[in-house]
N, CA, C and O atoms as a GROMACS GRO file, in nm:
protein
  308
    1UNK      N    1  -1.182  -2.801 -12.204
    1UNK     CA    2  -1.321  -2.763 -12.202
    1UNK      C    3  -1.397  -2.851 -12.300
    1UNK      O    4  -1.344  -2.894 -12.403
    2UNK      N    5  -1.551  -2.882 -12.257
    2UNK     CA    6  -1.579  -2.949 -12.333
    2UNK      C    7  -1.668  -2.823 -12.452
    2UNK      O    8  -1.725  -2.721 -12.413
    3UNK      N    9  -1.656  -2.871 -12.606
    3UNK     CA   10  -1.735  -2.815 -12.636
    3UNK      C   11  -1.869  -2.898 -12.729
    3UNK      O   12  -1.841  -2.995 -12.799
    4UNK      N   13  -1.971  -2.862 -12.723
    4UNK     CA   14  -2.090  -2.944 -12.767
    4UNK      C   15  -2.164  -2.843 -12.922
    4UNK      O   16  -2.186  -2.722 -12.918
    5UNK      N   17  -2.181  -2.903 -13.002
    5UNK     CA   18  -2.202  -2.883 -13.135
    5UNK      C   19  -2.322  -2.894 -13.178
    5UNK      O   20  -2.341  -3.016 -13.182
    6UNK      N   21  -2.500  -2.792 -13.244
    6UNK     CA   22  -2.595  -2.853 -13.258
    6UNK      C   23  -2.649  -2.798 -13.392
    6UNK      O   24  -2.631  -2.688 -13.444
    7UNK      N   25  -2.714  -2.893 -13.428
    7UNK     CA   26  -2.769  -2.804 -13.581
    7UNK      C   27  -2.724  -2.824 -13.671
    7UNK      O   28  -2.704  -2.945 -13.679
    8UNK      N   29  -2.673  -2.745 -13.803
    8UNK     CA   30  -2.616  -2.747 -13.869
    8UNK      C   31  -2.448  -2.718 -13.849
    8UNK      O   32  -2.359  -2.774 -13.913
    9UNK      N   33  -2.430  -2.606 -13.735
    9UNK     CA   34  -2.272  -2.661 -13.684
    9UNK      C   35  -2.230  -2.784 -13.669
    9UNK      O   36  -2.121  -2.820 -13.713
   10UNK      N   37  -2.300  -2.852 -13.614
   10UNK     CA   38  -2.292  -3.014 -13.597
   10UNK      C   39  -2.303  -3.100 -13.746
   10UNK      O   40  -2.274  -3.220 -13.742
   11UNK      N   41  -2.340  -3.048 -13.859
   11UNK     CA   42  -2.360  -3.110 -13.966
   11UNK      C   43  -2.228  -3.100 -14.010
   11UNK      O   44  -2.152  -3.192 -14.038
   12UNK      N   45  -2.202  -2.952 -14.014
   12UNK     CA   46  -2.082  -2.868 -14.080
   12UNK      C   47  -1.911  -2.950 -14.017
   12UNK      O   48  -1.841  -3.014 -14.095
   13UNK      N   49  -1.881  -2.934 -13.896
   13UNK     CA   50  -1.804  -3.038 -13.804
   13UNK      C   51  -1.834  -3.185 -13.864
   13UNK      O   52  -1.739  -3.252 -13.903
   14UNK      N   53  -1.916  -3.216 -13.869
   14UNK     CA   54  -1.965  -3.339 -13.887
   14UNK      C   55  -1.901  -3.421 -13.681
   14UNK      O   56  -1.876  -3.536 -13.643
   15UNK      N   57  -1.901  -3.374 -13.656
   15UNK     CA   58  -1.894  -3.453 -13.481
   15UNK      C   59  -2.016  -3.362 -13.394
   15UNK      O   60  -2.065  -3.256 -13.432
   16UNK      N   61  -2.050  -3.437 -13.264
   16UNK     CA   62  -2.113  -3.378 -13.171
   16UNK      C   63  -2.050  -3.282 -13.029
   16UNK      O   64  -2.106  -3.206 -12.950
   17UNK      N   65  -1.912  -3.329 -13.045
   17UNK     CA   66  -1.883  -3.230 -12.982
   17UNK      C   67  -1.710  -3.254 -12.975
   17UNK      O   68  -1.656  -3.343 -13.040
   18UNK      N   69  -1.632  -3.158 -12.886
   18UNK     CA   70  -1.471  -3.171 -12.908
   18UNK      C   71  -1.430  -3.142 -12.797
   18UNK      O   72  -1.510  -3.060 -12.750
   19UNK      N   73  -1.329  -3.168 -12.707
   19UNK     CA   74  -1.264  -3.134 -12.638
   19UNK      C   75  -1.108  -3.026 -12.612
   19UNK      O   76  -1.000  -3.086 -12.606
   20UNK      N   77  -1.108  -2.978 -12.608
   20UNK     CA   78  -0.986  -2.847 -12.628
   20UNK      C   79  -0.990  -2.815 -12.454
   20UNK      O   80  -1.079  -2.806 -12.369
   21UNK      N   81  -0.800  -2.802 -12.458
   21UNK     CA   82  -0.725  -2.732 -12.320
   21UNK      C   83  -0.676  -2.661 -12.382
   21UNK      O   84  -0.639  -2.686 -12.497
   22UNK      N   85  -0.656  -2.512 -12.303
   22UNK     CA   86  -0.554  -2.439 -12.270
   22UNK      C   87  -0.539  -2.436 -12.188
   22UNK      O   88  -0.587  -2.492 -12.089
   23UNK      N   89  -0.395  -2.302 -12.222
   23UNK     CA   90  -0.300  -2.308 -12.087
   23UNK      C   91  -0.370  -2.201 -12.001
   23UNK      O   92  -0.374  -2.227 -11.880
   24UNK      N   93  -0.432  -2.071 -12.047
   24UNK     CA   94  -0.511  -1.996 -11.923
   24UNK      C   95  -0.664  -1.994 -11.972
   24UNK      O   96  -0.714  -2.064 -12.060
   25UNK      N   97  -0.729  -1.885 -11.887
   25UNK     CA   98  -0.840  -1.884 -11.965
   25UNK      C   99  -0.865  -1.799 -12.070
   25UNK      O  100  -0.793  -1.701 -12.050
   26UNK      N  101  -0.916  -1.786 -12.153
   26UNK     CA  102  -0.950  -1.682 -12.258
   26UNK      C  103  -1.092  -1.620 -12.271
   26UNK      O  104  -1.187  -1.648 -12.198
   27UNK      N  105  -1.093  -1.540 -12.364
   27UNK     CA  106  -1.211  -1.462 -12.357
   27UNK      C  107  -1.260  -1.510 -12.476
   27UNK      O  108  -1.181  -1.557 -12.557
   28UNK      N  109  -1.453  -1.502 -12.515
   28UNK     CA  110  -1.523  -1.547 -12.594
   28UNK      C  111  -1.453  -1.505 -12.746
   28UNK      O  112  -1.447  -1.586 -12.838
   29UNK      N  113  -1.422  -1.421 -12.750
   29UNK     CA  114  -1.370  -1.404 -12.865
   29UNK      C  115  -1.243  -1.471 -12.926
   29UNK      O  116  -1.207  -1.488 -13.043
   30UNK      N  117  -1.184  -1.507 -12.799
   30UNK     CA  118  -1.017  -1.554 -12.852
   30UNK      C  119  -1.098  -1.728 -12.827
   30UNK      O  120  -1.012  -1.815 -12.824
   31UNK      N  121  -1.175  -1.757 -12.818
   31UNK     CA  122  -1.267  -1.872 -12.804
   31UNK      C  123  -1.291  -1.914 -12.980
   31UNK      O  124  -1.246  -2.000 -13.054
   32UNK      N  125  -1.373  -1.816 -12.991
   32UNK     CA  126  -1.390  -1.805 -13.138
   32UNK      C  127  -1.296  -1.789 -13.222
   32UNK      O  128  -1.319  -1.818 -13.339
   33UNK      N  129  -1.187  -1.746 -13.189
   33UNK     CA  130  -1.112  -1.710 -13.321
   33UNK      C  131  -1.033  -1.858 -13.327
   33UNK      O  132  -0.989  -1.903 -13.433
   34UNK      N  133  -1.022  -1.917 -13.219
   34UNK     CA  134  -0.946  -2.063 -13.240
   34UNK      C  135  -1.046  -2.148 -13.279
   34UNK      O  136  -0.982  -2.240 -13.330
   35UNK      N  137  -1.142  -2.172 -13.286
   35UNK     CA  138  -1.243  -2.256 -13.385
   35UNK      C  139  -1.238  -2.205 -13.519
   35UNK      O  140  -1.199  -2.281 -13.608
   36UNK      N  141  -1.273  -2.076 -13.550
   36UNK     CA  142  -1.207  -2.068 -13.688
   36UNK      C  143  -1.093  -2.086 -13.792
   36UNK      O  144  -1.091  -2.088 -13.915
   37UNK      N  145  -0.975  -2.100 -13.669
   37UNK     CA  146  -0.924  -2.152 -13.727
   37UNK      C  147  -0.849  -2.335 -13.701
   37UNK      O  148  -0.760  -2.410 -13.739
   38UNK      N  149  -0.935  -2.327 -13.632
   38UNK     CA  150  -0.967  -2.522 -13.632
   38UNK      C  151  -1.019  -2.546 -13.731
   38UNK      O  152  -0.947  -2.582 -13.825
   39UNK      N  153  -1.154  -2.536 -13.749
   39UNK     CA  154  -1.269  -2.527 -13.849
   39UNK      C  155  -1.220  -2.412 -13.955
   39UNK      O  156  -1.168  -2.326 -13.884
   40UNK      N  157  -1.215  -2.387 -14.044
   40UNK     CA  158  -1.199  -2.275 -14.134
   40UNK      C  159  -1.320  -2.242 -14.233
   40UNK      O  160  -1.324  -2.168 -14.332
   41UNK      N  161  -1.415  -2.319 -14.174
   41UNK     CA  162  -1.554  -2.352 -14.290
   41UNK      C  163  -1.651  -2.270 -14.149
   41UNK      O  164  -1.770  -2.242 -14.155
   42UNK      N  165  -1.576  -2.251 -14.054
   42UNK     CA  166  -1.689  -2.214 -13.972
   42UNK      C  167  -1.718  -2.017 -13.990
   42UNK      O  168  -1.803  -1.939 -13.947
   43UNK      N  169  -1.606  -2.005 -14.067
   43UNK     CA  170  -1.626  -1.814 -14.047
   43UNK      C  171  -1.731  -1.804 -14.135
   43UNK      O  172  -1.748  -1.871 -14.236
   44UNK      N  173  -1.800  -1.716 -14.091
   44UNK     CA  174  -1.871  -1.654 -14.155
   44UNK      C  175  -2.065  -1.724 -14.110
   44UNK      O  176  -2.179  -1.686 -14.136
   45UNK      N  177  -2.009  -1.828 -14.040
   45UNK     CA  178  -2.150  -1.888 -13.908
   45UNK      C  179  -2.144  -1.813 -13.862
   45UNK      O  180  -2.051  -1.736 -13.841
   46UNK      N  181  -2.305  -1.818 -13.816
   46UNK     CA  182  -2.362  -1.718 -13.731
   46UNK      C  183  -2.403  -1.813 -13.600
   46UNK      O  184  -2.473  -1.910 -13.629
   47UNK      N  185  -2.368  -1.797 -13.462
   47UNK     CA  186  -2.443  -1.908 -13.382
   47UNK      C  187  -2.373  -1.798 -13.258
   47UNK      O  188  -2.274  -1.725 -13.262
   48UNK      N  189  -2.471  -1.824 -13.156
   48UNK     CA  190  -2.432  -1.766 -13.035
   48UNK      C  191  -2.363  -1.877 -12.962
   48UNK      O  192  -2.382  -1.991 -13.003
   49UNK      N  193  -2.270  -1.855 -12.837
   49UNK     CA  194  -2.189  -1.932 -12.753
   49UNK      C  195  -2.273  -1.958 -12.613
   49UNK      O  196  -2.322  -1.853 -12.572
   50UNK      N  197  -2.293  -2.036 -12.557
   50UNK     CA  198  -2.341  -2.050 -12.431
   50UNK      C  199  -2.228  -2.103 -12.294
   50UNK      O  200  -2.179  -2.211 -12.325
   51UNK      N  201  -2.192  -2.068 -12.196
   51UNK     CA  202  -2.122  -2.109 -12.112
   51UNK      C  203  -2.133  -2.216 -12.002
   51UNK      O  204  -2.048  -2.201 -11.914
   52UNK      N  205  -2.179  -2.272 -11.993
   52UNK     CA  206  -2.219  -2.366 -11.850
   52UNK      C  207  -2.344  -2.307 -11.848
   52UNK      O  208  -2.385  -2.234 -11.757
   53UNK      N  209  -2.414  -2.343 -11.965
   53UNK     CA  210  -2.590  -2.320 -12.055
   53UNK      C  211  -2.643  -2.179 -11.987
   53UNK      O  212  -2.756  -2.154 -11.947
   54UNK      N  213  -2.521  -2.089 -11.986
   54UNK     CA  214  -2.606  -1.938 -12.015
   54UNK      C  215  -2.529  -1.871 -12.156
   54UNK      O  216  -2.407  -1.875 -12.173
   55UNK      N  217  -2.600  -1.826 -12.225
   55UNK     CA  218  -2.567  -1.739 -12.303
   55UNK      C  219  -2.444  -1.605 -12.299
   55UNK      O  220  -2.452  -1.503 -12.231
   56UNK      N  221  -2.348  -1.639 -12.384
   56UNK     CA  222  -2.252  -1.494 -12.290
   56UNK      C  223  -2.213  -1.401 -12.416
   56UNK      O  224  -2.248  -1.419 -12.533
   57UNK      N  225  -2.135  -1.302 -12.367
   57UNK     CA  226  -2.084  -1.249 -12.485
   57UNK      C  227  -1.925  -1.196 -12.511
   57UNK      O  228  -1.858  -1.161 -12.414
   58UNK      N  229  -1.890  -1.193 -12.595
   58UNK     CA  230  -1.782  -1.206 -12.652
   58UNK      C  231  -1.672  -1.113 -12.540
   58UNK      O  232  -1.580  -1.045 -12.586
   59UNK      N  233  -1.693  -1.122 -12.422
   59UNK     CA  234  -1.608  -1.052 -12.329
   59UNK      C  235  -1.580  -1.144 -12.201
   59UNK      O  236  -1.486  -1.163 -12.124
   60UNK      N  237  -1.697  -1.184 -12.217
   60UNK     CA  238  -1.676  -1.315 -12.100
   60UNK      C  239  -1.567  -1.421 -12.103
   60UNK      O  240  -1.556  -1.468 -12.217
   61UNK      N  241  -1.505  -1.460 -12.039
   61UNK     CA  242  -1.422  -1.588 -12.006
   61UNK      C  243  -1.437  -1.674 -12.016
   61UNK      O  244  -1.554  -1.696 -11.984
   62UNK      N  245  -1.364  -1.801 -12.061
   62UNK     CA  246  -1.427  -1.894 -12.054
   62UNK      C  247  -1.264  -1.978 -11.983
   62UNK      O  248  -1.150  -1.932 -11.972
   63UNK      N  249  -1.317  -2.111 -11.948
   63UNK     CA  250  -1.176  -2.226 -11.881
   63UNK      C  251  -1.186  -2.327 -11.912
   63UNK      O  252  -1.284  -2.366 -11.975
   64UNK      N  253  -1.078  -2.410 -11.875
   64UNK     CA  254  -1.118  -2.541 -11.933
   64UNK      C  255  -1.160  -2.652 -11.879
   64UNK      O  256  -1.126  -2.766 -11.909
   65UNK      N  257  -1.286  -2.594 -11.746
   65UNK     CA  258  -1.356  -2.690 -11.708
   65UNK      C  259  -1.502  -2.645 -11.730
   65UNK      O  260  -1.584  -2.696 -11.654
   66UNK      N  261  -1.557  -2.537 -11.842
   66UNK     CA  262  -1.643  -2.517 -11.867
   66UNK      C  263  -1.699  -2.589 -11.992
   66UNK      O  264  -1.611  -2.632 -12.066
   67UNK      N  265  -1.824  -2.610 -12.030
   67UNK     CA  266  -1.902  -2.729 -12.100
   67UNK      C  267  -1.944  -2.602 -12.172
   67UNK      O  268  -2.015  -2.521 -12.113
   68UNK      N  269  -1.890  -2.573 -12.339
   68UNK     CA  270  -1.919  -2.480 -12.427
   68UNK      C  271  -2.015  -2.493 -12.530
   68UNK      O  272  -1.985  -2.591 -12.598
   69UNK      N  273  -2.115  -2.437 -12.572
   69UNK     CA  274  -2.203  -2.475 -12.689
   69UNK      C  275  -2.254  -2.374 -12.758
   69UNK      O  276  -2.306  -2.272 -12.711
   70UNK      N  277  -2.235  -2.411 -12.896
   70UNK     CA  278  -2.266  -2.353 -13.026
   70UNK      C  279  -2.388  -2.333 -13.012
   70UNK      O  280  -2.439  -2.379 -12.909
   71UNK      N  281  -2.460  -2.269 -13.096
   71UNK     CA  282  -2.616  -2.254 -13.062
   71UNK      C  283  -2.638  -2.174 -13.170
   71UNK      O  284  -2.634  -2.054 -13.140
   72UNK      N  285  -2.664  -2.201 -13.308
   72UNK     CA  286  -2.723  -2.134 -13.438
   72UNK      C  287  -2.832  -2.080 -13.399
   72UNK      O  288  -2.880  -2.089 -13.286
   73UNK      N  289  -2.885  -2.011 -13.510
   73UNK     CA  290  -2.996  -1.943 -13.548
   73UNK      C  291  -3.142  -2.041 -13.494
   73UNK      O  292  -3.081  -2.147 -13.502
   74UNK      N  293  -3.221  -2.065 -13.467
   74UNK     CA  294  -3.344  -2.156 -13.460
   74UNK      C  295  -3.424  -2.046 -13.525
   74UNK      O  296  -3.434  -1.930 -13.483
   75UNK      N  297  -3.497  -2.112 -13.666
   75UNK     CA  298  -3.615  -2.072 -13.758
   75UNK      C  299  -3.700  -2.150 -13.673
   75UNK      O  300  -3.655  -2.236 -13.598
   76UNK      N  301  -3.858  -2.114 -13.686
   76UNK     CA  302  -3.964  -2.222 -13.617
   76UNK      C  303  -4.119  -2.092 -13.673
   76UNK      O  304  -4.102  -1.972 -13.690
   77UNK      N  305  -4.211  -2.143 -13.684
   77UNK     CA  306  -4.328  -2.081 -13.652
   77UNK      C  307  -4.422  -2.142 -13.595
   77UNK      O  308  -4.526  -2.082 -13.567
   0.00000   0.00000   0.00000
């Protein structure tokens, strides 16, 4: 799967994005828990996940021909 990195996740990584296979698919959460511990600087980020650019939540599935992205907080006024 590809995954794509923006913001300060992308600062934090310091890359724009990473590629990761598994062997089945997993769910958003077991998504997350293997970036944390890829990244170990990432717990405690706050950023929502997007799937093939919809927003999902931590129950949804994901595979590894889906295009994954981080998506922090956006401040703006």
């Amino acid at each position: 799967m590809r995954v794509l990195y923006f913001a300060h996740i992308k600062e934090l990584i310091n890359r724009t994005e990473d590629n990761f296979t598994f062997s089945n698919e997993l769910s958003v959460k077991e998504f997350r828990k293997h970036l944390n511990e890829t990244y170990p600087f990432l717990q405690g980020e706050k950023f929502q996940i997007a799937v093939n650019e919809e927003v999902v939540s931590d129950e949804e599935l994901v595979n590894n021909g889906d295009v994954i992205a981080l998506i922090p907080p956006v401040s703006g006024g």
